[in-house]
ROFIKOL-829449 format. One line per field, with one value per residue (C-alpha): residue in three letters; residue number from 1; x, y, z. Coordinates in Angstrom, 2 decimals, always signed. Layout:
nufi	(ALA, ...)
paza	(NUM, ...)
px	(X, ...)
py	(Y, ...)
pz	(Z, ...)
//
This chain:
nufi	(UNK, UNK, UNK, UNK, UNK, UNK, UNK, UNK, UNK, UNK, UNK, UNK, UNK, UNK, UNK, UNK, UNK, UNK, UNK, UNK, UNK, UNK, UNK, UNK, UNK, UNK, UNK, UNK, UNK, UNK, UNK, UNK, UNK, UNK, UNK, UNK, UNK, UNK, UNK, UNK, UNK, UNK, UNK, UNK, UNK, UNK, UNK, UNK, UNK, UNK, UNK, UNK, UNK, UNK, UNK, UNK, UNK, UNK, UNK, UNK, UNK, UNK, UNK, UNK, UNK, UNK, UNK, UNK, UNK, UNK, UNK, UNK, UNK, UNK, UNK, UNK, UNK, UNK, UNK, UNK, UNK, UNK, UNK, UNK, UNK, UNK, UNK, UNK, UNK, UNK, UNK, UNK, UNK, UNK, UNK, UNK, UNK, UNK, UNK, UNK, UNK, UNK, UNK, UNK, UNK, UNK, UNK, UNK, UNK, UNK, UNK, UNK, UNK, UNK, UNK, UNK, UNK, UNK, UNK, UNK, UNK, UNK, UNK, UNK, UNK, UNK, UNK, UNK, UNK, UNK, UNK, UNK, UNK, UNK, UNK, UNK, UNK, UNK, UNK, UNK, UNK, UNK, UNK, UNK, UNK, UNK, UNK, UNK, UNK, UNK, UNK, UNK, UNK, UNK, UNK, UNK, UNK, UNK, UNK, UNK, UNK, UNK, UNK, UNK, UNK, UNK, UNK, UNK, UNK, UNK, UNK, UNK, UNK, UNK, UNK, UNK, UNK, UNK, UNK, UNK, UNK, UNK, UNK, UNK, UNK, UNK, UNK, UNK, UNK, UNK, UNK, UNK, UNK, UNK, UNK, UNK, UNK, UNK, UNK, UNK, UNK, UNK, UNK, UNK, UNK, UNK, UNK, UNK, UNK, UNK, UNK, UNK, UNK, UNK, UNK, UNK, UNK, UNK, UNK, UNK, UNK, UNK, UNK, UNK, UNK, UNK, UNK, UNK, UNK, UNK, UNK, UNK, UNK, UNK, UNK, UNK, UNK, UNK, UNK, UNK, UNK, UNK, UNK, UNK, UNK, UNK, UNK, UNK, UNK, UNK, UNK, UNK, UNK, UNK)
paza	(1, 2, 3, 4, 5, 6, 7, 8, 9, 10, 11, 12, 13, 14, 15, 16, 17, 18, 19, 20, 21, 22, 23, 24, 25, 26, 27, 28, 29, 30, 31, 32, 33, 34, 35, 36, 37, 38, 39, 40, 41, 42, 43, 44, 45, 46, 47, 48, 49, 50, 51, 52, 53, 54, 55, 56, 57, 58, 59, 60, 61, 62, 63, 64, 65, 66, 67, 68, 69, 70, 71, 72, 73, 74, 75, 76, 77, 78, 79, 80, 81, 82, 83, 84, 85, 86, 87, 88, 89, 90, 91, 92, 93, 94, 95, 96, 97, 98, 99, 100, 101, 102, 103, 104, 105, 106, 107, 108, 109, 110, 111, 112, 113, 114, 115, 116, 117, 118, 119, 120, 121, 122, 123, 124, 125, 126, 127, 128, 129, 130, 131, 132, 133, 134, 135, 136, 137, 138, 139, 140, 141, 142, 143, 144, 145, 146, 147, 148, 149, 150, 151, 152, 153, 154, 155, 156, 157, 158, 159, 160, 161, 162, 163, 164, 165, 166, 167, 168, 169, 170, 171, 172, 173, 174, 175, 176, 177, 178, 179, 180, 181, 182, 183, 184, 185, 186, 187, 188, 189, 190, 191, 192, 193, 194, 195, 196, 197, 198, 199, 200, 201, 202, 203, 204, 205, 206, 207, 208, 209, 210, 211, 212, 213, 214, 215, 216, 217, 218, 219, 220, 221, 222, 223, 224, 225, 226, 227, 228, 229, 230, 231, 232, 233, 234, 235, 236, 237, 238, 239, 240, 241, 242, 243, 244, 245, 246, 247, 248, 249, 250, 251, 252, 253, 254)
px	(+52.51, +54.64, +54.57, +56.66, +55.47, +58.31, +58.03, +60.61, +59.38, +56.40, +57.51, +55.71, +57.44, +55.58, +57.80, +56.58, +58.64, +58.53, +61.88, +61.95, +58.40, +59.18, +57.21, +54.00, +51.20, +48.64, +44.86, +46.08, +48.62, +45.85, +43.87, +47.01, +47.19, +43.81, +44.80, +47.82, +45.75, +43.14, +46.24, +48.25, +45.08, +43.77, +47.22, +47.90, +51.36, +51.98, +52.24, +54.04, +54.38, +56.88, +55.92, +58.91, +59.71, +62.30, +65.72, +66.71, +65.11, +61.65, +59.48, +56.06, +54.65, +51.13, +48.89, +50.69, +49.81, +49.44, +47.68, +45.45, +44.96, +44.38, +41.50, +40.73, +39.42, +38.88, +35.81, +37.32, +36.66, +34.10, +35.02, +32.65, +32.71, +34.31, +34.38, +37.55, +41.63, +44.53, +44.98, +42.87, +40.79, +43.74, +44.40, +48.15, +51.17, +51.96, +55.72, +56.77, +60.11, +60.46, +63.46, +62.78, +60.68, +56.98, +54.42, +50.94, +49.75, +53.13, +52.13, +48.87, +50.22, +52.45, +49.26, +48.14, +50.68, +50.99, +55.09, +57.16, +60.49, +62.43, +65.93, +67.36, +66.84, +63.09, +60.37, +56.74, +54.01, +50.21, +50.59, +47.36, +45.69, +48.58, +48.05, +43.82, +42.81, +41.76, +43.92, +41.22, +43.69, +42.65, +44.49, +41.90, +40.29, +43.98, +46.16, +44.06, +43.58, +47.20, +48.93, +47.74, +44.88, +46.78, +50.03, +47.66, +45.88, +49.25, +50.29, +47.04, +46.22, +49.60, +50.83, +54.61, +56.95, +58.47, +62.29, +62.41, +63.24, +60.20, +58.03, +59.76, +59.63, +55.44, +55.18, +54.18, +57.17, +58.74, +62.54, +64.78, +67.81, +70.56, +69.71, +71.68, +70.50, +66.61, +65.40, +67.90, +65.98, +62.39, +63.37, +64.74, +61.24, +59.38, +60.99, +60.52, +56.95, +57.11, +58.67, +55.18, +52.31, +50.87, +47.02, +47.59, +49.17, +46.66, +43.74, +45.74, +45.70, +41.98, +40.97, +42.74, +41.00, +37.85, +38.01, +39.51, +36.34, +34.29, +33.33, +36.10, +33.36, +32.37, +36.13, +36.46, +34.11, +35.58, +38.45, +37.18, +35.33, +37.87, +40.89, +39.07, +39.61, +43.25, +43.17, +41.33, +43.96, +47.13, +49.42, +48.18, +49.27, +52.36, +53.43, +53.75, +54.83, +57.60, +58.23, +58.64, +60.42, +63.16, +62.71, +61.25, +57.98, +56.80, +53.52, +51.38, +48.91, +45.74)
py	(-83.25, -80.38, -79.38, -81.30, -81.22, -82.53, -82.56, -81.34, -81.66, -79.66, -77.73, -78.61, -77.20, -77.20, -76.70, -75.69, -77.90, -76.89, -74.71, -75.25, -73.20, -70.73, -73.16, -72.56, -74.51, -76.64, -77.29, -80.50, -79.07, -76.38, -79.54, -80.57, -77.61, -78.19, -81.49, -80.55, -77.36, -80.15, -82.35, -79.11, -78.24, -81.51, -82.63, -82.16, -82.55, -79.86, -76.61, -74.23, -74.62, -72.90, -72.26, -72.06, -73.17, -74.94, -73.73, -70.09, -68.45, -68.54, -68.63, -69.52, -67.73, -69.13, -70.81, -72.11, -70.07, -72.68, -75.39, -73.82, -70.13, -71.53, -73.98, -71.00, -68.63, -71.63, -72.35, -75.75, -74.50, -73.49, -70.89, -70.58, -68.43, -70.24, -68.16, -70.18, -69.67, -72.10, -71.83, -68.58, -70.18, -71.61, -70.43, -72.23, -69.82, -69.57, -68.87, -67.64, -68.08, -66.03, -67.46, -65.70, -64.50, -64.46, -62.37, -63.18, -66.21, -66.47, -63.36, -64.28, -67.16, -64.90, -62.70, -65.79, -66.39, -64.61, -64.15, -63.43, -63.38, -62.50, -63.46, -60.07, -60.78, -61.50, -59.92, -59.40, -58.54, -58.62, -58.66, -60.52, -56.71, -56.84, -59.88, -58.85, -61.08, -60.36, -61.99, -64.49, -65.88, -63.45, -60.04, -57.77, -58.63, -59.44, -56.79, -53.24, -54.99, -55.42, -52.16, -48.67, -48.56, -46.29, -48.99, -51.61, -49.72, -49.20, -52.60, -54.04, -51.54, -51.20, -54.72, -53.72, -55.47, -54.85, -55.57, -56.95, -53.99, -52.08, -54.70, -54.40, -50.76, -50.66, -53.67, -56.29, -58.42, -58.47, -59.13, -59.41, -61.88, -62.61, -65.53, -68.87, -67.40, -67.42, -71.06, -71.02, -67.90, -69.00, -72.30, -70.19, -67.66, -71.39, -72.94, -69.89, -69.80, -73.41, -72.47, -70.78, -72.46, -73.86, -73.49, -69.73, -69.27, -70.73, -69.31, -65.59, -65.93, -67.28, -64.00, -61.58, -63.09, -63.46, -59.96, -57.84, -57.47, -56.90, -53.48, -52.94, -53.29, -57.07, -57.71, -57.43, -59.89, -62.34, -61.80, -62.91, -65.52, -67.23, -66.68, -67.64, -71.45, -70.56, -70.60, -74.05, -75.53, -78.00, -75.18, -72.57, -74.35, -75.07, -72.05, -70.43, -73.25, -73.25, -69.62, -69.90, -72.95, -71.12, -74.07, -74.01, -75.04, -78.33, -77.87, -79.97, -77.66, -78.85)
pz	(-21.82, -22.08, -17.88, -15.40, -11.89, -8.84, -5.63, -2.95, +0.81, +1.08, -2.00, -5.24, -8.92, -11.79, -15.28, -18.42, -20.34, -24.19, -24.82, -28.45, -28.83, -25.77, -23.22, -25.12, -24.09, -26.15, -25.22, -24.11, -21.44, -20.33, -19.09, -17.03, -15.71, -14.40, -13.23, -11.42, -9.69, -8.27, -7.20, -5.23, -3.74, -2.71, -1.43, +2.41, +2.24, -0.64, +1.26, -1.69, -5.55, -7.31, -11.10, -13.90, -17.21, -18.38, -19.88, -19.29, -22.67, -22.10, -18.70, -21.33, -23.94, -23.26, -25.54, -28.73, -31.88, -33.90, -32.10, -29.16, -30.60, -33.93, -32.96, -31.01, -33.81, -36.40, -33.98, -32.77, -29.53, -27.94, -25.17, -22.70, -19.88, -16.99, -13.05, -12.60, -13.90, -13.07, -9.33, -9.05, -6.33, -4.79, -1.10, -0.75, -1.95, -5.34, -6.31, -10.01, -11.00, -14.17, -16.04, -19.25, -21.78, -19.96, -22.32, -23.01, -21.28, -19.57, -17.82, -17.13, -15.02, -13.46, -12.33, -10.81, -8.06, -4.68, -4.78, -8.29, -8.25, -12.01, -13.91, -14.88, -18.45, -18.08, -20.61, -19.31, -21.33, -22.35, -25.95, -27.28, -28.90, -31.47, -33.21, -33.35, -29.93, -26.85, -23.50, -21.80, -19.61, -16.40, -16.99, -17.47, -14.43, -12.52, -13.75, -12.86, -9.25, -8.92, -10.59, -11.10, -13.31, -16.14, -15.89, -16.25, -19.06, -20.70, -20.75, -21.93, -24.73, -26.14, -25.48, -25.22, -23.61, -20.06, -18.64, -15.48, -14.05, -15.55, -13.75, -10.92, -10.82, -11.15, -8.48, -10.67, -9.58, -5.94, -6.98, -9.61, -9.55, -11.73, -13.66, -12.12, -8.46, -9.60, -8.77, -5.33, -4.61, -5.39, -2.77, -0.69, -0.27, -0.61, +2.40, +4.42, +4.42, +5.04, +7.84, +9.39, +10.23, +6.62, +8.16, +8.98, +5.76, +3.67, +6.20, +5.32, +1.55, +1.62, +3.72, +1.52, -1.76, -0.59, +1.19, -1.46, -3.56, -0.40, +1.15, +4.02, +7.21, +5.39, +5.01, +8.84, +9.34, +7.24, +8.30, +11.64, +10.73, +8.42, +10.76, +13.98, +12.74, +13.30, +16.78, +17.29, +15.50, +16.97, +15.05, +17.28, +20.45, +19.04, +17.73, +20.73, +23.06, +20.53, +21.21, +25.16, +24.67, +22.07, +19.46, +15.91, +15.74, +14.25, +12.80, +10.67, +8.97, +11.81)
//
């Protein structure tokens, strides 16, 4: 398999490891993404994952042309629809180091986590309408629900690519780094969140996805209902007993 996935603490990394094709993925590493989604998610101890690829040239440049896009439109296989992307119903924080060259699927996966942090020399892009295919990797559902519909239509329909900086500049990324400080950066936002109390996190991130297709009055409710489990929890007596007592709190996600 062509992904690497380490764990640090209660941070989890996942690499795409494939520099000599730009990180590209085949059918086969698409199922271990699926794999290592159900692991994160099912693990109690993994609290953060931090998604890169390996080397500095190339972050991923999604599915590889020759194996999975060619089985792809040679009919060998069948895509069905599917209600469910890589870690799109995933309510732990998702981290995207961007070390590189990220277009097509690359920036699909990028659309995918909560927190995306870019080398200067990073390239974005949605790129699939130039070579005749259409991106089914998320973004034209993700990207107009995350920029301004006529950015979103301008990346899509023309497919150029974007600096870092351009990305930056449209909010599609939070911060741009020079390249040897990315990965102590992405640990860096990682082990601050692990810092707070992993239930309200993940309760937070499961409220805004859930709510953010709703009408605003239904929001509120699930808001309340979903964060109400919050305060039943150990964390919630802890948090601020911590606070009075001038400590950091210790808090074990219950």
């Amino acid at each position: 398999m062509a992904i690497d996935y380490e764990k640090k603490g209660h941070i989890r990394i996942m690499t795409f490891n494939n520099p000599e094709r730009r990180n590209a993925l085949t059918t086969a590493d698409f199922l271990e993404m699926d794999r290592i989604d159900e692991e994160f998610q099912a693990d109690p101890d993994a609290w953060v994952l931090i998604m890169t690829g390996a080397g500095d040239r190339s972050f991923s440049a999604g599915a590889d042309l020759e194996e999975a896009i060619g089985k792809a439109t040679s009919a060998g296989i069948k895509l069905e629809p599917r209600a469910k992307r890589w870690f799109s119903h995933c309510y732990k924080p998702l981290i995207s180091a961007i070390n590189g060259y990220a277009v097509a699927g690359g920036t699909e996966f990028i659309l995918l986590t909560d927190i995306r942090i870019a080398a200067e020399h990073a390239m974005l892009g949605i790129q699939e309408v130039r070579w005749g295919l259409v991106p089914l990797g998320g973004s034209c559902v993700n990207l107009p629900r995350q920029v301004s519909w006529c950015k979103a239509m301008e990346i899509l329909l023309i497919g150029d690519r974007l600096t870092a900086q351009q990305a930056l500049d449209i909010g599609l990324i939070n911060m741009v780094v020079p390249k040897e400080e990315l990965m102590p950066t992405a640990m860096k936002v990682a082990e601050r969140i692990c810092e707070n109390g992993p239930l309200a996190v993940r309760l937070v991130k499961e409220i805004v996805l859930k709510s953010i297709s709703q009408p605003r009055e239904l929001g509120f409710v699930t808001e309340m209902e979903l964060g109400a489990a919050a305060f039943k929890s150990e964390d919630a007596k802890e948090g601020p007993l911590a606070f009075f007592e001038k400590r950091k709190p210790k808090f074990k996600g219950c």
